[in-house]
C-alpha positions, 0 to 999 in steps of 0.5 A: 384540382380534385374537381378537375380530376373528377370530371376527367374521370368522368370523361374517360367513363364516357369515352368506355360507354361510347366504345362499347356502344359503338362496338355493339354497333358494329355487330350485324344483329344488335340493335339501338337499344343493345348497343345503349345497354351495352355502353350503360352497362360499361359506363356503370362498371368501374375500370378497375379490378383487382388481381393477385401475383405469385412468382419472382418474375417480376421483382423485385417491382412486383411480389419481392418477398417471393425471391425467399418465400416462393408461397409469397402473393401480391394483390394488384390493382389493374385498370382495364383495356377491353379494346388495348391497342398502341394507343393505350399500351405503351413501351414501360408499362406493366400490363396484365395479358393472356399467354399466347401458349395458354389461347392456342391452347384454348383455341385447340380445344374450341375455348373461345380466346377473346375477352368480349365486352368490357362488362365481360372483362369486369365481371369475370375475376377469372380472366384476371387470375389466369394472367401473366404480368410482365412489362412492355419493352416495345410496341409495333415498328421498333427494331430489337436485337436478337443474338445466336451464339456468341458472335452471330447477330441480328436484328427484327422488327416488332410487327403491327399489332403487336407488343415485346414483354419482358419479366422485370427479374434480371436474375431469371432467363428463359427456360427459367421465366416465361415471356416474349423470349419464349413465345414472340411478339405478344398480340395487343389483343391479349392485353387485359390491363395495365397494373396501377398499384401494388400491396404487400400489406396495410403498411407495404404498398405504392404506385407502380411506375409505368410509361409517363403517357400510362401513369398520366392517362390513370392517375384520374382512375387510381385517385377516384378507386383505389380503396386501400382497406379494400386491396390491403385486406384479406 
């Protein structure tokens, strides 16, 4: 079974490599050679990063302690999804991703919004802590149900390319929490990761439970790089 798991971890290292090598392909000035580095490069890397989480939005999943203690934190394990799409982003998974608000904000000021190359994604702890963390409630193509007032209703359709995220806290609603009630459907293309694993200490840590295709596809990921003394230390 371990050997098993190993050599599919392999494989999904080798499938990174293979799409970062065919992206810089893509590209109308790189040549072999790049796209060769870029795809050793990405096959180097691991598919993990780590990331923290503050706030009581998505309790009590993630960070539960921050509902008494505001200054609690929480350090998370996140595969990354350089190239996320419906076929690696799935309805239950808790996914890391840029806030549409903060890009547009970017954008506004001539900051470039993407997340480039899995290297890029890799390398840059800073495009992990400015994230937001909330769970996929629907992918492109399913209905939602939307209420004005106390009788009026109506439903929408998520649109293509993109997904409806929620806070887990029942407890908190918009102006209160921030998610696709406040700023829509969220592109795919902001996507950073989906979270594994959380710690709250050396005793206090576990798997976070996402989509059955999600815990399936990291299951390889977690047993070949989670390092508990790692993420549990300070």
């Amino acid at each position: 079974m371990a050997r098993a798991t190993n050599l599919r971890y392999v494989s999904l290292k080798l499938s990174q490599a293979a799409q970062e090598a065919a992206a810089a392909l893509s590209s109308a000035t790189a040549s072999l050679p790049e796209a060769v580095h870029r795809g050793l490069e990405a096959f180097r890397l691991p598919l993990t990063s780590v990331m923290l989480i503050t706030g009581a939005a998505m309790a009590p999943t993630l960070n539960p302690k921050a509902a008494s203690q505001p200054e609690a934190v929480e350090r998370l394990l996140v595969r990354l999804l350089p190239r996320p799409s419906s076929k690696t982003v799935h309805t239950g998974d808790v996914v890391a991703f840029r806030s549409p608000l903060t890009v547009a904000a970017a954008a506004g000021a001539g900051a470039g919004g993407g997340l480039g190359s899995f290297a890029a994604a890799a390398l840059d702890p800073e495009l992990l802590q400015n994230t937001m963390i909330r769970r996929v409630a629907a992918m492109p193509g399913d209905e939602l149900v939307a209420f004005e007032g106390e009788e009026h209703e109506e439903t929408f359709v998520v649109p293509q390319g993109h997904c409806w995220v929620l806070a887990d806290n029942e407890q908190l609603d918009p102006p209160h929490v921030i998610d696709s009630r406040s700023f829509g459907p969220l592109p795919l293309s902001n996507v950073v990761g989906r979270i594994l694993y959380a710690a709250r200490s050396e005793t206090d840590h576990g798997p976070v439970e996402n989509s059955t295709e999600g815990m399936e596809a990291d299951a390889p990921v977690i047993e070949a790089e989670l390092d508990l003394e790692a993420l549990c230390g300070e």
